[in-house]
PDB file of N, CA, C and O in Angstrom:
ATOM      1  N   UNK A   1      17.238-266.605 -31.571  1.00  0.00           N
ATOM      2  CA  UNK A   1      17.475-266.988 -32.947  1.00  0.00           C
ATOM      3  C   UNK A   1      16.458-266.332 -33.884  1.00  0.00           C
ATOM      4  O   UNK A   1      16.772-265.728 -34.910  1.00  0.00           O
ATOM      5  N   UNK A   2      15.211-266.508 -33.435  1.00  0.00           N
ATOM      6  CA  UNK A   2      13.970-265.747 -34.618  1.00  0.00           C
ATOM      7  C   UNK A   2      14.136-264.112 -34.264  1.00  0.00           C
ATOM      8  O   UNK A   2      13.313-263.351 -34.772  1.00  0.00           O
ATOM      9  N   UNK A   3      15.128-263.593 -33.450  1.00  0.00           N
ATOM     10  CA  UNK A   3      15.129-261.908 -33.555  1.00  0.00           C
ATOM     11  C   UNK A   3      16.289-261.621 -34.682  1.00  0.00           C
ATOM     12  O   UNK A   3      16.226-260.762 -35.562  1.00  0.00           O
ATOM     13  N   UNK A   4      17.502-262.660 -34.415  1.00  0.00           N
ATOM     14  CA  UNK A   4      18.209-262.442 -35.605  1.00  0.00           C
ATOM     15  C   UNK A   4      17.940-262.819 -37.175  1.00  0.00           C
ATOM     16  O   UNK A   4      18.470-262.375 -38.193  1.00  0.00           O
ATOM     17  N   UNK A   5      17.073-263.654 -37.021  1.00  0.00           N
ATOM     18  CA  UNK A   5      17.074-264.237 -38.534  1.00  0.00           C
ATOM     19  C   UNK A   5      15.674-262.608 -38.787  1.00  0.00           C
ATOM     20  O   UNK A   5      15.749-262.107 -39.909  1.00  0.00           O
ATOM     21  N   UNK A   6      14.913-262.148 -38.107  1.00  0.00           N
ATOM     22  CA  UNK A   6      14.245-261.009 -38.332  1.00  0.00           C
ATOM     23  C   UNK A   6      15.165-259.867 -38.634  1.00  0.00           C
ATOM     24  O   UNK A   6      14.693-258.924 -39.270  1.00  0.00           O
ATOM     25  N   UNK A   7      16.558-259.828 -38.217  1.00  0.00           N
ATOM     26  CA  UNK A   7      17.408-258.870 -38.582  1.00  0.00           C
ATOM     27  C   UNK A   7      18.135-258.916 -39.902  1.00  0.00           C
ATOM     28  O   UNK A   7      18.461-258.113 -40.777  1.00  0.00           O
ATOM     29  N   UNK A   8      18.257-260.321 -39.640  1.00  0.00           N
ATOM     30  CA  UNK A   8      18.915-260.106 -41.285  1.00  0.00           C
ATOM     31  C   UNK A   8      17.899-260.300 -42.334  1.00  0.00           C
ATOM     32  O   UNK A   8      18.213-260.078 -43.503  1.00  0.00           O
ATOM     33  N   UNK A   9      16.454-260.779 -41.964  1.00  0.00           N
ATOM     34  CA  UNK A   9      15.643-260.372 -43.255  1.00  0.00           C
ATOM     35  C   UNK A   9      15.864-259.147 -43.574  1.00  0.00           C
ATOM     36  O   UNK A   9      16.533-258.747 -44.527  1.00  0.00           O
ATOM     37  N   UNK A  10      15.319-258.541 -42.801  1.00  0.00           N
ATOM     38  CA  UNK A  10      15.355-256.572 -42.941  1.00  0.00           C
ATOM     39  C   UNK A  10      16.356-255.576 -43.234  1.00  0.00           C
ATOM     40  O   UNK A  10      16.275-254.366 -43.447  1.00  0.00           O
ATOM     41  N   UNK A  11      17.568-256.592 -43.180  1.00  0.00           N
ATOM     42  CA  UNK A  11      19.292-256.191 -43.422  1.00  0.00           C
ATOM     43  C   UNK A  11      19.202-255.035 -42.850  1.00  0.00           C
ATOM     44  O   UNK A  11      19.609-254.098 -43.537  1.00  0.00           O
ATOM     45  N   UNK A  12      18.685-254.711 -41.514  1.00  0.00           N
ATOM     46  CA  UNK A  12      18.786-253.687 -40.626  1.00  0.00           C
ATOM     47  C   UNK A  12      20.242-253.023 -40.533  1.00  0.00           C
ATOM     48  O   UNK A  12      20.371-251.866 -40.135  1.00  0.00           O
ATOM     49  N   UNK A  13      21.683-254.070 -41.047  1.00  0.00           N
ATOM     50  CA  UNK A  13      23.044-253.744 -40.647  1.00  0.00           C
ATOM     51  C   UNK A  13      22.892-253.026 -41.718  1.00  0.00           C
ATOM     52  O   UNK A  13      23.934-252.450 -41.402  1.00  0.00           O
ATOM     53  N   UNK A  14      22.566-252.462 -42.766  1.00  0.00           N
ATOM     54  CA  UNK A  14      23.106-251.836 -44.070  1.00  0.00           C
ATOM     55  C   UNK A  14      23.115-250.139 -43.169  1.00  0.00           C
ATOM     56  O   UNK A  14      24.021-249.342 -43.414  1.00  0.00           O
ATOM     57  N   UNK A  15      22.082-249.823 -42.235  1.00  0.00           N
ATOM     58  CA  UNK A  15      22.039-248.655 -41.652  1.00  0.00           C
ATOM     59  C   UNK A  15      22.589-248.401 -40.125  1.00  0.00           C
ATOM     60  O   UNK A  15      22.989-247.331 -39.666  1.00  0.00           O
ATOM     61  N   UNK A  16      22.490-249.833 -39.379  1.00  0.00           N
ATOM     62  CA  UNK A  16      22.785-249.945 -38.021  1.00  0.00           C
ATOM     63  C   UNK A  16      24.108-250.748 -38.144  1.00  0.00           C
ATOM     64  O   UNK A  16      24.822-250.599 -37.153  1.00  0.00           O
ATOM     65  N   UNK A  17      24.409-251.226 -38.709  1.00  0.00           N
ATOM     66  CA  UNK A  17      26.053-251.770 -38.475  1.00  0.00           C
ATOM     67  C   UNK A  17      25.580-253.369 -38.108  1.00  0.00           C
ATOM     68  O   UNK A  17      24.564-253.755 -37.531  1.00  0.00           O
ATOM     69  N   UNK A  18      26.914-254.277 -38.768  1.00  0.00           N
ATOM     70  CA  UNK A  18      26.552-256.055 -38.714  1.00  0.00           C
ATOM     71  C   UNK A  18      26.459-255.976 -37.276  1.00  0.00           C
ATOM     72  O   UNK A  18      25.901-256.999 -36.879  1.00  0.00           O
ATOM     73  N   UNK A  19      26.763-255.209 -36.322  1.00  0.00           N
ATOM     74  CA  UNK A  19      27.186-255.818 -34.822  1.00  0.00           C
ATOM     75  C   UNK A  19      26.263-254.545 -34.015  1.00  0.00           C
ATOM     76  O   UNK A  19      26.701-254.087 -32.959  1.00  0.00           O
ATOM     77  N   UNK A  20      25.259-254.145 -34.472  1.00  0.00           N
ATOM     78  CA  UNK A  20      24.332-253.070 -34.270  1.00  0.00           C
ATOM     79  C   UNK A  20      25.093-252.209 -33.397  1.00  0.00           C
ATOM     80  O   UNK A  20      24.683-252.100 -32.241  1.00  0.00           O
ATOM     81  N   UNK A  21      26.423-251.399 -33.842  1.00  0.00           N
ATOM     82  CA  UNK A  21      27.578-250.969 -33.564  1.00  0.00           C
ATOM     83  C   UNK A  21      26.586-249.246 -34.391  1.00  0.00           C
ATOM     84  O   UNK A  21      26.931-248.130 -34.002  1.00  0.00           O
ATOM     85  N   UNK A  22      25.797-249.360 -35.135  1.00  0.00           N
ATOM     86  CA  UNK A  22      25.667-247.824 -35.506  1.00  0.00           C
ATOM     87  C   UNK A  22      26.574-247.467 -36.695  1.00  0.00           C
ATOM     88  O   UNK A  22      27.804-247.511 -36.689  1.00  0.00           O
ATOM     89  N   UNK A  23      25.600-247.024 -37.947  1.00  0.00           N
ATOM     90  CA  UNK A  23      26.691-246.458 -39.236  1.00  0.00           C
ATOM     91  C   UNK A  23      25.750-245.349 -39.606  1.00  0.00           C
ATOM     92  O   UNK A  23      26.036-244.231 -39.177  1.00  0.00           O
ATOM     93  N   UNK A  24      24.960-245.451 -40.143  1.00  0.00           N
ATOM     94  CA  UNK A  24      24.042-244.252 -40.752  1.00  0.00           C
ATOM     95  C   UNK A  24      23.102-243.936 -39.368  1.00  0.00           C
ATOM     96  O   UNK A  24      23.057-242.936 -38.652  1.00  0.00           O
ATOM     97  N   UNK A  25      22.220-245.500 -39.296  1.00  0.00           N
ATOM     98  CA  UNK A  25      21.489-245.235 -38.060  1.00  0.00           C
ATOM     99  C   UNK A  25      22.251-245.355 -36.512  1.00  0.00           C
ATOM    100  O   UNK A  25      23.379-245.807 -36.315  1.00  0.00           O
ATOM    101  N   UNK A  26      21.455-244.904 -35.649  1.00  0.00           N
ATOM    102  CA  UNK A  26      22.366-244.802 -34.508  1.00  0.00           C
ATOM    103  C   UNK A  26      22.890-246.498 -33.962  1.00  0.00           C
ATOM    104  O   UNK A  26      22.434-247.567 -34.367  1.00  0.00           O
ATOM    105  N   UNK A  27      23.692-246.334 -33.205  1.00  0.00           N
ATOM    106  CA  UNK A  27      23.899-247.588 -32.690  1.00  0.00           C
ATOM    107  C   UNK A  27      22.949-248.595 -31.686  1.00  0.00           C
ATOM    108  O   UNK A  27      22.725-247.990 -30.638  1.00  0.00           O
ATOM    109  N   UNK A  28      22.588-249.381 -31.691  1.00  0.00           N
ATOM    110  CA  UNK A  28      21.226-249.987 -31.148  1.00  0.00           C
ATOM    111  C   UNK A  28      21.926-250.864 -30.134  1.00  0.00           C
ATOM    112  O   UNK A  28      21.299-251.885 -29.853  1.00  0.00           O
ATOM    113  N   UNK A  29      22.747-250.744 -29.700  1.00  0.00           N
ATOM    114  CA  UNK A  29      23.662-251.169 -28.701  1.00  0.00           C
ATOM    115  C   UNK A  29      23.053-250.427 -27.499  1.00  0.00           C
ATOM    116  O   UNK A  29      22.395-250.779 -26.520  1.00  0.00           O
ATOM    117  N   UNK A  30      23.569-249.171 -27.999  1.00  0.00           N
ATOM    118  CA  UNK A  30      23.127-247.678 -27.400  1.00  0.00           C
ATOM    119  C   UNK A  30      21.568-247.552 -26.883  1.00  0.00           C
ATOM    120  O   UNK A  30      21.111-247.648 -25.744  1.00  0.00           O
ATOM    121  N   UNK A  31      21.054-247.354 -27.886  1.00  0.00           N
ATOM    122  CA  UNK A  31      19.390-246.771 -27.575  1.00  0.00           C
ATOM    123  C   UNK A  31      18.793-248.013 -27.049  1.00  0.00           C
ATOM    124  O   UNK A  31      17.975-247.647 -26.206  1.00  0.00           O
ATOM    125  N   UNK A  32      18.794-249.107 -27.114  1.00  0.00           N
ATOM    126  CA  UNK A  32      17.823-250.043 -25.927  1.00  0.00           C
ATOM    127  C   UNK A  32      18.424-250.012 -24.615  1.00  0.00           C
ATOM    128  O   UNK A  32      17.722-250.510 -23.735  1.00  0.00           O
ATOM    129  N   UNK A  33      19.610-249.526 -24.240  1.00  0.00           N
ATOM    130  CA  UNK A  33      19.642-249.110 -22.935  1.00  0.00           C
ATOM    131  C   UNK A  33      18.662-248.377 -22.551  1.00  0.00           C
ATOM    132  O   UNK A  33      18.169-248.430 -21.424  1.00  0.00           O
ATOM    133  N   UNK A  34      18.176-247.371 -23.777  1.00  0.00           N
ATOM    134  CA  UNK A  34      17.117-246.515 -22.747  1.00  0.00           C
ATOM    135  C   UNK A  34      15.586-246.175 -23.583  1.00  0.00           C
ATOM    136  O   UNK A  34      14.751-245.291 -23.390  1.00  0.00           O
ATOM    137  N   UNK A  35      15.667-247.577 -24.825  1.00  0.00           N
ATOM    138  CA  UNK A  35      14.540-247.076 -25.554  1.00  0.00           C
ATOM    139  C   UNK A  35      13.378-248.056 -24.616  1.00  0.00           C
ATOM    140  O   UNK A  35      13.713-249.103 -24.062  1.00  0.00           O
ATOM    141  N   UNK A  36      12.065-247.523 -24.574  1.00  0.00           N
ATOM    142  CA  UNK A  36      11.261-248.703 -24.049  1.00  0.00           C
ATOM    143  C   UNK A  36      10.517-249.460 -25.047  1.00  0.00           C
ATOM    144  O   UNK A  36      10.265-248.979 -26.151  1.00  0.00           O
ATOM    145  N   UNK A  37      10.128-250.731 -24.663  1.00  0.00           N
ATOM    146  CA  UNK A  37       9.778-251.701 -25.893  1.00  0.00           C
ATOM    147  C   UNK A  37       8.620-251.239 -26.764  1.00  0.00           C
ATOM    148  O   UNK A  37       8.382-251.571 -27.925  1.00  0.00           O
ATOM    149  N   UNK A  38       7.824-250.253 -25.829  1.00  0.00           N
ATOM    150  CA  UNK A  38       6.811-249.327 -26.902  1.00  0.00           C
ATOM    151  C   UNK A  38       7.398-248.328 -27.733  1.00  0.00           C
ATOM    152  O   UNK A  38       6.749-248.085 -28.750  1.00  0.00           O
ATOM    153  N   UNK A  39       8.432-247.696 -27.575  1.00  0.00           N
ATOM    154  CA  UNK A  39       9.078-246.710 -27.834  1.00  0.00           C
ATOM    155  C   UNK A  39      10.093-247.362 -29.116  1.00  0.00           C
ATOM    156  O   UNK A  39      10.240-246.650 -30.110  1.00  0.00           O
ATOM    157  N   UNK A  40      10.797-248.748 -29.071  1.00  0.00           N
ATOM    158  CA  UNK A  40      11.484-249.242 -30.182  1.00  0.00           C
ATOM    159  C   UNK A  40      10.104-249.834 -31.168  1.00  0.00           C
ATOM    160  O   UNK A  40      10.085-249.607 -32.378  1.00  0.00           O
ATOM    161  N   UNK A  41       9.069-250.549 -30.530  1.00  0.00           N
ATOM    162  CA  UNK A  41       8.298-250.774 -31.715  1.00  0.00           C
ATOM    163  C   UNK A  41       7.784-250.030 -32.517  1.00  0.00           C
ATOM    164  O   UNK A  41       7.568-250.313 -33.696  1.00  0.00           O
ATOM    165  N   UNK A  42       7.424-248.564 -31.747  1.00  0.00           N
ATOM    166  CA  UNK A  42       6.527-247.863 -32.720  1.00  0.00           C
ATOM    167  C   UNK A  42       7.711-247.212 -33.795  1.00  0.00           C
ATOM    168  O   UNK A  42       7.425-247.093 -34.986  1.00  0.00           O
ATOM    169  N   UNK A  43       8.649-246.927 -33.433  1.00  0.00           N
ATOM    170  CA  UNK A  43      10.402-246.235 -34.029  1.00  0.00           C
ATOM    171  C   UNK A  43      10.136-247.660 -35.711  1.00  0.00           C
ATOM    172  O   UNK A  43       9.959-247.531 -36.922  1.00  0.00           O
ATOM    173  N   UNK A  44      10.233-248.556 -34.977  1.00  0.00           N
ATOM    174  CA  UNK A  44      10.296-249.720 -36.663  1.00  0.00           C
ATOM    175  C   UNK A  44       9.320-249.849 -37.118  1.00  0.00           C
ATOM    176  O   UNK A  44       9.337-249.894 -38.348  1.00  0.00           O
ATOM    177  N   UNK A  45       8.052-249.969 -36.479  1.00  0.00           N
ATOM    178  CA  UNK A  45       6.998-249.978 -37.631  1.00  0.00           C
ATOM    179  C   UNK A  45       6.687-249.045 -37.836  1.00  0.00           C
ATOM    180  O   UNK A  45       6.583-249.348 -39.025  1.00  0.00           O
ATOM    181  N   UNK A  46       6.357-247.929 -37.823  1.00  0.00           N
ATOM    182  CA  UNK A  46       6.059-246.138 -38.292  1.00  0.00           C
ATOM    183  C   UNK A  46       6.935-245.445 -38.616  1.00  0.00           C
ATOM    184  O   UNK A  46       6.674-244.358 -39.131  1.00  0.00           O
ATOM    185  N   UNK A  47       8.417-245.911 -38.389  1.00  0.00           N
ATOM    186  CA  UNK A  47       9.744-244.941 -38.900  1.00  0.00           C
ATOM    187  C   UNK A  47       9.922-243.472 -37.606  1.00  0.00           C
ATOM    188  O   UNK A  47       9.419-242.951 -36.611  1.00  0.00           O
ATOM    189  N   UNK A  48      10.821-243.416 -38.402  1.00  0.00           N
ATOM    190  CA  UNK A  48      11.167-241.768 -37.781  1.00  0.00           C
ATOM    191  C   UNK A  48      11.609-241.016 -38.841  1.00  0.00           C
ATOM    192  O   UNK A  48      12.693-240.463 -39.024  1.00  0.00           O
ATOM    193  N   UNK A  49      10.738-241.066 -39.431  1.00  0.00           N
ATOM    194  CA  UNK A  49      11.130-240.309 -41.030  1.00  0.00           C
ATOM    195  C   UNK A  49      11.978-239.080 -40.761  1.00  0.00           C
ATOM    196  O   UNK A  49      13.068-239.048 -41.333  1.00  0.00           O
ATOM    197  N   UNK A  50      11.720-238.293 -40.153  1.00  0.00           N
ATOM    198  CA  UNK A  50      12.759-237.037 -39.746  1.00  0.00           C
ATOM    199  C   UNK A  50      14.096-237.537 -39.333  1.00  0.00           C
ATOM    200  O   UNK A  50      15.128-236.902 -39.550  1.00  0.00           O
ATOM    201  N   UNK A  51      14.066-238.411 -38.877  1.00  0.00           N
ATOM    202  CA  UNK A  51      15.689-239.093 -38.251  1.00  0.00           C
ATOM    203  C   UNK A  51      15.922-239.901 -39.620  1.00  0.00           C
ATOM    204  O   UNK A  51      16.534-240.908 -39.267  1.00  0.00           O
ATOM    205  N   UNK A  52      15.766-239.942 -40.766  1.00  0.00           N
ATOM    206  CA  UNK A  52      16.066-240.960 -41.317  1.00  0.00           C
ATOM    207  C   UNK A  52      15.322-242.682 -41.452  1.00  0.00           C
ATOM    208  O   UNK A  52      15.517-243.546 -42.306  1.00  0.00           O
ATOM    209  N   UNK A  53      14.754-242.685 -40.666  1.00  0.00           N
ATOM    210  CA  UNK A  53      14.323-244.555 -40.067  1.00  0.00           C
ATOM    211  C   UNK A  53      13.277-244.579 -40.414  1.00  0.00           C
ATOM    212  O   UNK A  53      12.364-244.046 -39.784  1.00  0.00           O
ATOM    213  N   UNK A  54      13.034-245.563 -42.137  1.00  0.00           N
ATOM    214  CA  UNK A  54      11.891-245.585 -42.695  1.00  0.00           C
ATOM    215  C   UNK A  54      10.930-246.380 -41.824  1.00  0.00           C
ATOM    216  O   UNK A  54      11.286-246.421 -40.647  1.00  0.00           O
ATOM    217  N   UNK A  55       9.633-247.116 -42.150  1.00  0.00           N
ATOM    218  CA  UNK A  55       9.259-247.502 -41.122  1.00  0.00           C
ATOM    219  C   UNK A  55       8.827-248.748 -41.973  1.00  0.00           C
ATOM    220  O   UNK A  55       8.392-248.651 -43.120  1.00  0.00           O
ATOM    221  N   UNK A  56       9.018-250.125 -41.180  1.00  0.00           N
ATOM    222  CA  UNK A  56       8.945-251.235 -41.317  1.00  0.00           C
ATOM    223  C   UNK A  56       7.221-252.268 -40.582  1.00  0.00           C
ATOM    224  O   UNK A  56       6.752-252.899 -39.635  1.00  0.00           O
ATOM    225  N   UNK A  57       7.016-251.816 -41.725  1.00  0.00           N
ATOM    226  CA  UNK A  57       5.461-252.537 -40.831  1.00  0.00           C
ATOM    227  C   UNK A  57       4.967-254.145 -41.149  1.00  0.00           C
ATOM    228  O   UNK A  57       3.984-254.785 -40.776  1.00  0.00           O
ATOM    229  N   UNK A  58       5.955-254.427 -41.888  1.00  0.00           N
ATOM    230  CA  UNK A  58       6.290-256.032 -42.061  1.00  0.00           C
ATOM    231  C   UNK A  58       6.972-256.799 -41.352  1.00  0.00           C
ATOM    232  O   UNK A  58       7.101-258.010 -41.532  1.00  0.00           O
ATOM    233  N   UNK A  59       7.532-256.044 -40.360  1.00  0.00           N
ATOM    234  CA  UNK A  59       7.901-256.495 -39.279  1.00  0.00           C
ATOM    235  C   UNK A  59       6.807-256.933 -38.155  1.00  0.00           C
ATOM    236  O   UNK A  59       7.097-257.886 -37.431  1.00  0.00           O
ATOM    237  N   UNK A  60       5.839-256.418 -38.024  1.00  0.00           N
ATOM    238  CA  UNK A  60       4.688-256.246 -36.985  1.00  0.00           C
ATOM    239  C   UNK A  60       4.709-257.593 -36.395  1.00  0.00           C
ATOM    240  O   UNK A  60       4.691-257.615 -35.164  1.00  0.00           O
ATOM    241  N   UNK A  61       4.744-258.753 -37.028  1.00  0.00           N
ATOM    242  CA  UNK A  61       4.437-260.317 -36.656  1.00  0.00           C
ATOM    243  C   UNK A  61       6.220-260.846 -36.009  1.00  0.00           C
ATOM    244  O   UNK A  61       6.319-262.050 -35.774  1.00  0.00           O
ATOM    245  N   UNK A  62       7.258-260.140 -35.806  1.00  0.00           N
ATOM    246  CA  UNK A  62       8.318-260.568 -35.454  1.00  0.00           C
ATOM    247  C   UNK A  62       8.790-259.766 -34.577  1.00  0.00           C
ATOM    248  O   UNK A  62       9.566-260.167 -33.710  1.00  0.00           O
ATOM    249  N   UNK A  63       8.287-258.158 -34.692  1.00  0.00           N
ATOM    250  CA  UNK A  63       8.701-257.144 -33.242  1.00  0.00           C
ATOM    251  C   UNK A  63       8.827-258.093 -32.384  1.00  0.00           C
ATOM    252  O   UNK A  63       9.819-258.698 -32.791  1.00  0.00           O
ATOM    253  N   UNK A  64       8.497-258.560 -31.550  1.00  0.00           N
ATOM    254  CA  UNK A  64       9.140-259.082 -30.229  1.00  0.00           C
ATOM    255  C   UNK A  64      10.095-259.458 -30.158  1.00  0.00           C
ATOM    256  O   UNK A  64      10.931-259.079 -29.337  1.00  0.00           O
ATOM    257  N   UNK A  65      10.315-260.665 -31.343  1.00  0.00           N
ATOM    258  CA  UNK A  65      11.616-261.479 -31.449  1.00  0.00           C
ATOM    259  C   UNK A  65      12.634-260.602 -31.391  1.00  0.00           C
ATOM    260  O   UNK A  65      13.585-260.643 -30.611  1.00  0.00           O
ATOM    261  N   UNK A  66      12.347-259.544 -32.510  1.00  0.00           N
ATOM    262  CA  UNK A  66      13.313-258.438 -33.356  1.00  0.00           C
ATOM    263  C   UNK A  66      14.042-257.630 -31.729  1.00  0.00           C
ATOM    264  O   UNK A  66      15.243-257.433 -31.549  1.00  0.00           O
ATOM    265  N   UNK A  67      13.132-257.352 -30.920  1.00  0.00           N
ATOM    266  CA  UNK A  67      13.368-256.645 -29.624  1.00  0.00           C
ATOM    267  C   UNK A  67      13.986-257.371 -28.854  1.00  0.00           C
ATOM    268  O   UNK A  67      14.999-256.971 -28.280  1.00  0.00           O
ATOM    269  N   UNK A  68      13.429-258.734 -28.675  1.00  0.00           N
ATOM    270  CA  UNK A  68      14.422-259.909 -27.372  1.00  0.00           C
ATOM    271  C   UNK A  68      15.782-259.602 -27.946  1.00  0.00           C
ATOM    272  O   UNK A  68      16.656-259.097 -27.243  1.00  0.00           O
ATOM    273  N   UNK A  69      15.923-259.825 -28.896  1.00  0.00           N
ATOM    274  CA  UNK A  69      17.484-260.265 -29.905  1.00  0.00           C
ATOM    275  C   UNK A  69      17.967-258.609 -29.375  1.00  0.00           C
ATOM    276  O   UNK A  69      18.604-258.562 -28.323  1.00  0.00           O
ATOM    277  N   UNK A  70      17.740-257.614 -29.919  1.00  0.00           N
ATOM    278  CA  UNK A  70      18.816-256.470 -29.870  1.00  0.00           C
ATOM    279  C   UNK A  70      18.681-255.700 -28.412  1.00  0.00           C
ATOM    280  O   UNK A  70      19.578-254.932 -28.065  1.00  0.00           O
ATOM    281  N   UNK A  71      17.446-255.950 -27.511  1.00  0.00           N
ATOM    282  CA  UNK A  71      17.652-255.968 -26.101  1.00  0.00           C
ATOM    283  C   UNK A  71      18.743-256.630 -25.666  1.00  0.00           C
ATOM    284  O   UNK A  71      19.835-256.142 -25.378  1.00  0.00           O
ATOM    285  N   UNK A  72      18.308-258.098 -25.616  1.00  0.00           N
ATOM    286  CA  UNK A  72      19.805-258.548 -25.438  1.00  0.00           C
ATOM    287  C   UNK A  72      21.212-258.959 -25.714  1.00  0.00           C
ATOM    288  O   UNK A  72      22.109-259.621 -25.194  1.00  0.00           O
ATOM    289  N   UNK A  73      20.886-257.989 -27.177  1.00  0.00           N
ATOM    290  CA  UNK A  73      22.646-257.262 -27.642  1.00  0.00           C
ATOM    291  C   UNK A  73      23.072-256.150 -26.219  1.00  0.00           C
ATOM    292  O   UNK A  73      23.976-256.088 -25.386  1.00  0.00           O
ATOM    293  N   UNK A  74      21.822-255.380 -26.556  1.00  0.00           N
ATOM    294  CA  UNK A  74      22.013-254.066 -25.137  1.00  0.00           C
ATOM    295  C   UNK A  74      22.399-254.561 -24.234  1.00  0.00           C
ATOM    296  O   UNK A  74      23.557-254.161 -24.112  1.00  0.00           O
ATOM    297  N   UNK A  75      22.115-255.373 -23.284  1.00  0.00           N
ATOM    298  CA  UNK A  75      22.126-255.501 -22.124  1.00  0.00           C
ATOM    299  C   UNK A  75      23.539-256.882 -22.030  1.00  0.00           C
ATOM    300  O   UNK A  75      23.938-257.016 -20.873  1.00  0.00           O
ATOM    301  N   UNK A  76      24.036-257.540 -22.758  1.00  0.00           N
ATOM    302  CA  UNK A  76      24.677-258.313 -22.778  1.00  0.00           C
ATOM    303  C   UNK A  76      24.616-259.989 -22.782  1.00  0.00           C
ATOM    304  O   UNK A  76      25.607-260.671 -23.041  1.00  0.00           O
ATOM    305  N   UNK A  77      23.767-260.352 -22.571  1.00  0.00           N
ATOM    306  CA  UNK A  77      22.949-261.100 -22.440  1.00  0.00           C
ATOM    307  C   UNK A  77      22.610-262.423 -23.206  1.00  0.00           C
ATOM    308  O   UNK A  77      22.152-263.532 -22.931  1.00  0.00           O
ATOM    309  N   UNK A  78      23.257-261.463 -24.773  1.00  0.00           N
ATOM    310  CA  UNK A  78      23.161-262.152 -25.767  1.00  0.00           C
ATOM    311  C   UNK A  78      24.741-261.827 -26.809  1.00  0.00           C
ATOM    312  O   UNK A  78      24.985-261.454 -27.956  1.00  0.00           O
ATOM    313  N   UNK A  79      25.335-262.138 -25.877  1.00  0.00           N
ATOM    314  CA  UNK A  79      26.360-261.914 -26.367  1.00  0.00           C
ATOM    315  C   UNK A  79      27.113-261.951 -28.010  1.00  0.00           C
ATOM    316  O   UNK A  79      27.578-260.905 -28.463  1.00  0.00           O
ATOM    317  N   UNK A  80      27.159-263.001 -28.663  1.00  0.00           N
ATOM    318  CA  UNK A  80      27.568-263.295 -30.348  1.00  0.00           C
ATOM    319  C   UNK A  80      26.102-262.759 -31.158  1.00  0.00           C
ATOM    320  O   UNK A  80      24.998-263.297 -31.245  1.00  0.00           O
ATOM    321  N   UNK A  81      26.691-261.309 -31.754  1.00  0.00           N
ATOM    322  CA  UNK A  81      26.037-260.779 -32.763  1.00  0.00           C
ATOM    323  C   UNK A  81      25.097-262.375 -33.866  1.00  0.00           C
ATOM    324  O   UNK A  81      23.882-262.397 -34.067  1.00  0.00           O
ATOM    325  N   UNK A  82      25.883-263.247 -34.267  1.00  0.00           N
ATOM    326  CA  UNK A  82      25.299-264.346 -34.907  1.00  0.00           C
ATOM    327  C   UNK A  82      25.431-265.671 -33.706  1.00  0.00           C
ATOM    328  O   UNK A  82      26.241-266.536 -33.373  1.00  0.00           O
ATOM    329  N   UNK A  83      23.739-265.059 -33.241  1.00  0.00           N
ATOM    330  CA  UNK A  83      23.623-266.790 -31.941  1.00  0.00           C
ATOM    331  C   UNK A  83      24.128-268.139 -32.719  1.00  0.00           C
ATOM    332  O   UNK A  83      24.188-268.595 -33.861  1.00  0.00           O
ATOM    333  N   UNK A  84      24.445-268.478 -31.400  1.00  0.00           N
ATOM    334  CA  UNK A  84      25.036-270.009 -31.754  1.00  0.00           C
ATOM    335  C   UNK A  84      23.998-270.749 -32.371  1.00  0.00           C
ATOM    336  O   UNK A  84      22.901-270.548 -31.851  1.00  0.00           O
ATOM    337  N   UNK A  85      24.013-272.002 -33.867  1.00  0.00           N
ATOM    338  CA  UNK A  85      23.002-272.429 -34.302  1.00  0.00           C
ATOM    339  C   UNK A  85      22.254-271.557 -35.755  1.00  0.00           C
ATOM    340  O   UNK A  85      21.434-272.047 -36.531  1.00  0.00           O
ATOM    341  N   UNK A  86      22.801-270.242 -35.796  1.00  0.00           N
ATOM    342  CA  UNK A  86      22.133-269.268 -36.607  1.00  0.00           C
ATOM    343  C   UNK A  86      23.271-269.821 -37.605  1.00  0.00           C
ATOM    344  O   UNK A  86      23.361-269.371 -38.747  1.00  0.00           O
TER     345      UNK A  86
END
């Protein structure tokens, strides 16, 4: 629940899609299959300015949550884009 309510602070869907399905930014469905949790944190708080992906360093106190939640979009796990209760 605190990775999604971290997602929709950041309205991450305006670039990644409501169902992190991928629109501007890539699909995050996709890349935590094979991003590692050092590898997605440093991507949101420092950006990838060359790819587009500004970098979010107000996130720093919720990365984990932000990662449990769209890990387990990836992996299935967490099935309903909006957890039950949200």
């Amino acid at each position: 629940m605190k990775g999604w309510k971290a997602w929709r602070a950041a309205a991450c869907e305006r670039c990644h899609g409501p169902a992190q399905e991928g629109m501007v930014g890539p699909s995050l469905i996709a890349s935590l299959k094979t991003l590692s949790k050092d590898d997605f944190k440093k991507a949101v708080l420092e950006g990838r300015i060359a790819l587009g992906m500004p970098g979010h360093p107000f996130l720093a106190d919720k990365i984990d949550d932000l990662y449990a939640y769209l890990k387990g979009r990836s992996d299935g796990s967490v099935a309903n884009v909006r957890p039950d209760g949200a």
